[in-house]
C-alpha positions in Angstrom: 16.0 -12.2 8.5 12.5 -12.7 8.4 11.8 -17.1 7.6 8.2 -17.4 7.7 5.0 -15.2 8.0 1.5 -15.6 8.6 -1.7 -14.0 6.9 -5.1 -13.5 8.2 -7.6 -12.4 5.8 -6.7 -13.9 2.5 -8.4 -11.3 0.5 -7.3 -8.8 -2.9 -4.6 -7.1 -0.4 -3.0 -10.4 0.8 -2.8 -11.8 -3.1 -0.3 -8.6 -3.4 1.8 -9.2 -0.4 2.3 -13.2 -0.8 3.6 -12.4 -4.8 5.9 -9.8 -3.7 7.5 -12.2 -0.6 7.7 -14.9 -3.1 9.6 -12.6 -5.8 11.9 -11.4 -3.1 12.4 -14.2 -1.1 11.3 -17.7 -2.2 12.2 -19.7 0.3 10.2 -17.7 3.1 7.1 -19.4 4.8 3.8 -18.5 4.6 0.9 -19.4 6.4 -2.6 -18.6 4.8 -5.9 -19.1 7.1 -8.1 -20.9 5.0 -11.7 -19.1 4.6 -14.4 -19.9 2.2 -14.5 -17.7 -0.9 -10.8 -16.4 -0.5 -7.2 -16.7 -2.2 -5.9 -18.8 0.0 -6.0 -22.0 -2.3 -4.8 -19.9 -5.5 -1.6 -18.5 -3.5 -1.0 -22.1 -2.7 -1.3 -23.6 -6.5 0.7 -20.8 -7.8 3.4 -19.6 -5.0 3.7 -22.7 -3.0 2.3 -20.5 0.3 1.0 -23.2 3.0 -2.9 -23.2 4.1 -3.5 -23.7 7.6 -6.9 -24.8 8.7 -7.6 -21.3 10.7 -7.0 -17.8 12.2 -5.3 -19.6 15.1 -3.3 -21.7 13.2 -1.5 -19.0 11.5 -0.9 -17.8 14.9 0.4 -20.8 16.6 2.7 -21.4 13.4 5.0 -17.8 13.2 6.0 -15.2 15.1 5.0 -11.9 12.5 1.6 -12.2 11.5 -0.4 -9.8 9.4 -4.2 -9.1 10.0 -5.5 -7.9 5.9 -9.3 -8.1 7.2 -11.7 -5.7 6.6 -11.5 -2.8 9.3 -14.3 -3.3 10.3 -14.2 -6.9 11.3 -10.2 -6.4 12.1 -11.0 -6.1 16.1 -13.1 -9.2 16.1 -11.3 -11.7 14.3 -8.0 -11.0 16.0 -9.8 -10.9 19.6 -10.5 -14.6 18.4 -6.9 -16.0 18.7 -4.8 -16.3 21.2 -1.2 -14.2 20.8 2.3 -15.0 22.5 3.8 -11.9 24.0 7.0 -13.0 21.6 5.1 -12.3 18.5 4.5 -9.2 16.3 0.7 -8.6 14.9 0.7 -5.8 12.3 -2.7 -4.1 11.1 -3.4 -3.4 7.2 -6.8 -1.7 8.6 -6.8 2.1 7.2 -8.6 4.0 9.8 -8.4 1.5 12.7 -6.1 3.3 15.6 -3.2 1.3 17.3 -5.1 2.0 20.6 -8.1 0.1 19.4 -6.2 -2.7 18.0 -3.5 -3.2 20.4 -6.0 -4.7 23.2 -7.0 -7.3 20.8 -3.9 -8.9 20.1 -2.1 -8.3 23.4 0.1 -9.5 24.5 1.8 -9.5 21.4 3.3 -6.2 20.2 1.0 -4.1 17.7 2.2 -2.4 14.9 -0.1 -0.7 11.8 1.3 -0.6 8.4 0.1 0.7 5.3 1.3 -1.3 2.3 0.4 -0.9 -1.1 -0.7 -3.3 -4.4 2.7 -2.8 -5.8 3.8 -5.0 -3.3 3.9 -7.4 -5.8 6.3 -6.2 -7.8 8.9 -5.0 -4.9 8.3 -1.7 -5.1 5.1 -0.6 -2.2 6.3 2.4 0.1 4.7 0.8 3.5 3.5 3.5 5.9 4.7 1.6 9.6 3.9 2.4 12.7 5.5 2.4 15.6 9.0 1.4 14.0 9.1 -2.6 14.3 11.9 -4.1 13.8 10.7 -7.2 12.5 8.2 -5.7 10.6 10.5 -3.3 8.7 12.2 -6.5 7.5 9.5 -7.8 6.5 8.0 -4.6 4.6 11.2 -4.0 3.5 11.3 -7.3 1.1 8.2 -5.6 -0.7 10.1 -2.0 -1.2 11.0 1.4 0.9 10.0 1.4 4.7 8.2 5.1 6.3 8.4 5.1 9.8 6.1 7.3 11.1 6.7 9.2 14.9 2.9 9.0 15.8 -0.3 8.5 14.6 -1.3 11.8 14.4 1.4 12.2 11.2 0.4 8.8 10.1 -2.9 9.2 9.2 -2.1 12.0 7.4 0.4 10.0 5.2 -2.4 7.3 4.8 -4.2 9.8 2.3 -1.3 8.7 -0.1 -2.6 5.3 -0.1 -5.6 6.7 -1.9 -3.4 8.8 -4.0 -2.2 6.0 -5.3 -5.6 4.5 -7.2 -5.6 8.1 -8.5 -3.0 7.8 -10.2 -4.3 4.5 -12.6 -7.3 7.0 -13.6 -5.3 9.9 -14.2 -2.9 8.1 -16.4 -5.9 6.0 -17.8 -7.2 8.9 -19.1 -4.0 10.0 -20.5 -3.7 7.1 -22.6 -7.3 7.4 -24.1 -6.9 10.9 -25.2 -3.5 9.6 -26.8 -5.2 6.3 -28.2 -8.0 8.2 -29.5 -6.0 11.3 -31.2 -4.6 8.2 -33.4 -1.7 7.0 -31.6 -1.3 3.2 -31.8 -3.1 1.9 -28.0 -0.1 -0.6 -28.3 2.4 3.0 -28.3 0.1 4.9 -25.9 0.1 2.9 -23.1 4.0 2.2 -22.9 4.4 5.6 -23.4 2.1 7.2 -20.8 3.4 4.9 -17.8 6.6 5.3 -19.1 6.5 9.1 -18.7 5.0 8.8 -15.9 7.6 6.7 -14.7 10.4 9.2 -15.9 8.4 12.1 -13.8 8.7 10.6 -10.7 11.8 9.3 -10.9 13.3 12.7 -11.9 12.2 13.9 -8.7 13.1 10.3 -6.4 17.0 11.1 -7.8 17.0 14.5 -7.0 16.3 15.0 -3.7 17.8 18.8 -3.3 15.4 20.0 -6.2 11.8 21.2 -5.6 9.6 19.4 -8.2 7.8 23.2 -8.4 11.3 24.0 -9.9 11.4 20.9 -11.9 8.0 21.6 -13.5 9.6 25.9 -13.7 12.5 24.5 -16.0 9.7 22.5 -18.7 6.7 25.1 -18.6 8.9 27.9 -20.2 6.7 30.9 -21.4 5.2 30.2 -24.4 5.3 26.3 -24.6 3.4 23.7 -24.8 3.5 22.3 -20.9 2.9 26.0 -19.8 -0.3 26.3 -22.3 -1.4 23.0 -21.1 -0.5 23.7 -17.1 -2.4 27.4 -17.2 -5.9 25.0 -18.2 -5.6 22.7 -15.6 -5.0 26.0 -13.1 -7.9 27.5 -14.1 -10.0 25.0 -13.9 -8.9 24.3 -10.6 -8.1 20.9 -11.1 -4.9 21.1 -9.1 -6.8 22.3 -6.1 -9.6 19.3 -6.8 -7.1 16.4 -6.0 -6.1 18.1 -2.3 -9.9 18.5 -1.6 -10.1 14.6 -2.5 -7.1 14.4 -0.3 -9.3 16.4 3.0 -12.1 14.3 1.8 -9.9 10.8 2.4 -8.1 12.4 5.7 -11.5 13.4 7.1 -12.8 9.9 6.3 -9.7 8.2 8.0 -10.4 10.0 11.3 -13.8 8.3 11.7 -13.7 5.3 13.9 -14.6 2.0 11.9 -18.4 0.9 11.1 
């Protein structure tokens, strides 16, 4: 059972992560480095998380700490503190390899994780990295847990991180077209993320079918979700969100500024 936690780098990613531990656990500790300009003070008024005067702090007060830093700055701030070998140190960096990180917090055992902003609500598929087990716990209070097998494959399953924030525009734009085609805004949204919702759902509860033959069964010849599906095709906007895909993969594969 995971007690307490620490954070460094109280920034937008960190606000996520300490509302989701509160809603799922609220008696768990956590420790938030204090920096100027950050959340740290905020997550204190409003989820009771504890402020610690620095990085070191946070390490000398909990075995599992999380590093939410820029990637850039990841290496540098965590090369700062001193680690216990009996502690887990897990990266949020996208694009920083466990072979560059893992010399920086040694000897405590590395481990990268991918969380996402619906953290906050419980439900944030984590990508993880080797397979922790303290940090599955932990990731596991905030939704589903992915172990990856390597880095080579978890990389690749980083993309979906991006995917994610794709995700707000497409349906964003969904609700416009509805909104402005006359449909109440106070209807349109509900209903968009609602059947958005239902979509991917239909295909989380069953497993056994492909979601090419879910979408076969509602684009029968003739109908409206075939008319609409034959546009998108031809305009190859399908094919447009893997290339955004390549371009996020390629961009994950080069080292950190």
């Amino acid at each position: 059972m995971v007690d307490s936690v620490g954070i460094i780098g109280v920034g937008h990613l960190a606000t996520y992560l300490v509302e989701g531990l509160f809603r799922s656990n609220p008696d768990i500790e956590v420790l938030l480095s204090r920096y100027l300009g950050d959340f740290t003070e905020q997550l204190a008024e409003e989820f009771g998380a504890t402020p610690v005067p620095d990085n070191q702090s946070v390490a000398n007060g909990t075995d599992l700490v999380i590093v939410c830093t820029r990637p850039n700055d990841i290496v540098s701030a965590c090369q700062a503190v001193s680690f216990r070998d009996d502690q887990t140190v897990i990266s949020t960096a996208a694009g920083v390899t466990l072979a560059a990180f893992e010399p920086a917090v040694s000897p405590a055992n590395a481990v990268r994780a991918m969380p996402i902003t619906c953290a906050a609500i419980c439900r944030s598929p984590t990508l993880l990295y080797p397979d922790d087990a303290s940090a599955r716990q932990l990731f596991e209070l905030l939704g589903t847990v992915h172990a990856l097998p390597d880095e080579e494959t978890f990389t690749p399953a980083s993309v979906s991180t991006a995917y994610y924030g794709w995700v707000y525009a497409l349906v964003d734009a969904a609700i416009s077209w509805t909104a402005n085609a006359g449909v109440p805004p106070e209807i349109a949204r509900p209903l968009l993320l609602e059947t958005t919702r239902g979509a991917t759902e239909m295909g989380l509860t069953r497993p056994d079918i492909e979601l090419s033959a879910l979408l076969e069964s509602l684009a029968t010849p003739g109908g409206i979700t075939r008319a609409g599906l034959k546009t998108l095709e031809d305009r190859g906007n399908l094919e447009a969100w893997t290339e955004a895909m390549d371009v996020v993969l390629e961009r994950l594969k080069q080292p950190a500024p």
